[in-house]
C-alpha positions, 0 to 999 in steps of 0.5 A: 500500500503505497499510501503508507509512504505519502503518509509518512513522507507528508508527516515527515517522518522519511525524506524524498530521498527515502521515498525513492529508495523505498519505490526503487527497492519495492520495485526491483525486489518487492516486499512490504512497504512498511517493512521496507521503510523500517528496514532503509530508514532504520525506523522503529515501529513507533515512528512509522505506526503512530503517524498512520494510526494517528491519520486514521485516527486509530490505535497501533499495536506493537510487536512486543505488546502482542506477543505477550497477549493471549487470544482463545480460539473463540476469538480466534473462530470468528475470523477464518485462518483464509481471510485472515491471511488473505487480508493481512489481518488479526483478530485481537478484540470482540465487543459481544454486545456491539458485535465489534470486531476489532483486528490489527492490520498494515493495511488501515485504508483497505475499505474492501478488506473490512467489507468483507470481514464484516460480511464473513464474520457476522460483525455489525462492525470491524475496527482496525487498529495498525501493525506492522506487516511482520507482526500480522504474520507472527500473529497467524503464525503463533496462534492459528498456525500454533506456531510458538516460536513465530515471533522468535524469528521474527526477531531474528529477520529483524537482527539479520536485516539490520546486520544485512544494512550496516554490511553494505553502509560501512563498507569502505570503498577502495579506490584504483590505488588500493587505498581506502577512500577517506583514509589517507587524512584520518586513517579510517574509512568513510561509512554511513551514517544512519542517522540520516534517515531518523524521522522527525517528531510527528504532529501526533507525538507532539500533541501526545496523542500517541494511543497504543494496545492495552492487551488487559483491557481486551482480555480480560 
């Protein structure tokens, strides 16, 4: 969903310069956008998920707060593993009385995706709250798919792709002499600095309206 990067770059939370990176790598070896960003930019997930919750205005819910929630398999029931995984969506709520269905999902402007929830499972309402992509799929991984190390090696992908970034960003480059550019003033070589790519504080963070998922208040 490209709108995540129209967002984010109006919010200023990336640079026009990280926007055509981001384009230029989606388009050369696909992925998830909001992965993408996360990994070009060295975002976390906060900096990217409270600007979309913010525009939506919606919730987000992090990695580390999800993993440690648990959701029975009468939640689970009301959303088919095939919708789930179709739509990029997880069920973490249900408001017996409203018959509101709340999920978590990367995707906050796909209209037809809650259409269809909402026709499948029976919902008079769907609310969505954003996640990241990875944290969507670990979900379906630990709990349809009883899958307990799901977010385990997520966090390993993670740490790998972050390993994979400063590979190619420290390496020094060597001119026809043999020599290290840069080295010849200082005697060590020039490298990235990721701290170009930090994002800026958004509007939402500054008028504290960051809102995150309070696992408790929905399973207890």
């Amino acid at each position: 969903d490209l709108q995540i990067l129209k967002i984010l770059l109006k919010e200023k939370v990336i640079t026009k310069d990280l926007h055509y990176g981001v384009i230029h790598k989606l388009e050369t070896y696909g992925g998830l956008v909001d992965e993408v960003v996360m990994e070009i930019g060295q975002l976390d997930e906060k900096q990217v998920l409270s600007p979309l919750a913010a525009y939506y205005e919606t919730k987000f819910v992090t990695s580390e707060k999800l993993k440690t929630a648990t959701f029975d398999d009468t939640l689970l029931g009301r959303l088919p593993v095939e919708q789930a995984k179709k739509y990029l969506v997880f069920p973490i709520g249900y408001d017996e009385a409203t018959k509101t269905l709340t999920v978590i999902t990367p995707n906050l402007g796909d209209v037809e995706a809650v259409t269809e929830l909402e026709r499948r499972t029976g919902a008079r309402k769907v609310r969505i709250y954003a996640a990241r992509s990875e944290t969507v799929q670990g979900a379906i991984r630990r709990w349809y798919d009883k899958d307990i190390h799901a977010f385990q090696a997520m966090e390993a992908a993670d740490m790998s792709a972050y390993q994979q970034f400063l590979d190619v960003y420290q390496q020094p480059v060597i001119d026809d002499k043999g020599k290290e550019d840069g080295e010849a003033a200082s005697g060590a070589a020039v490298v990235f600095d990721a701290g170009y790519f930090e994002g800026k504080p958004t509007r939402a963070a500054s008028r504290k309206t960051e809102v995150s998922f309070d696992a408790e208040a929905y399973l207890a």
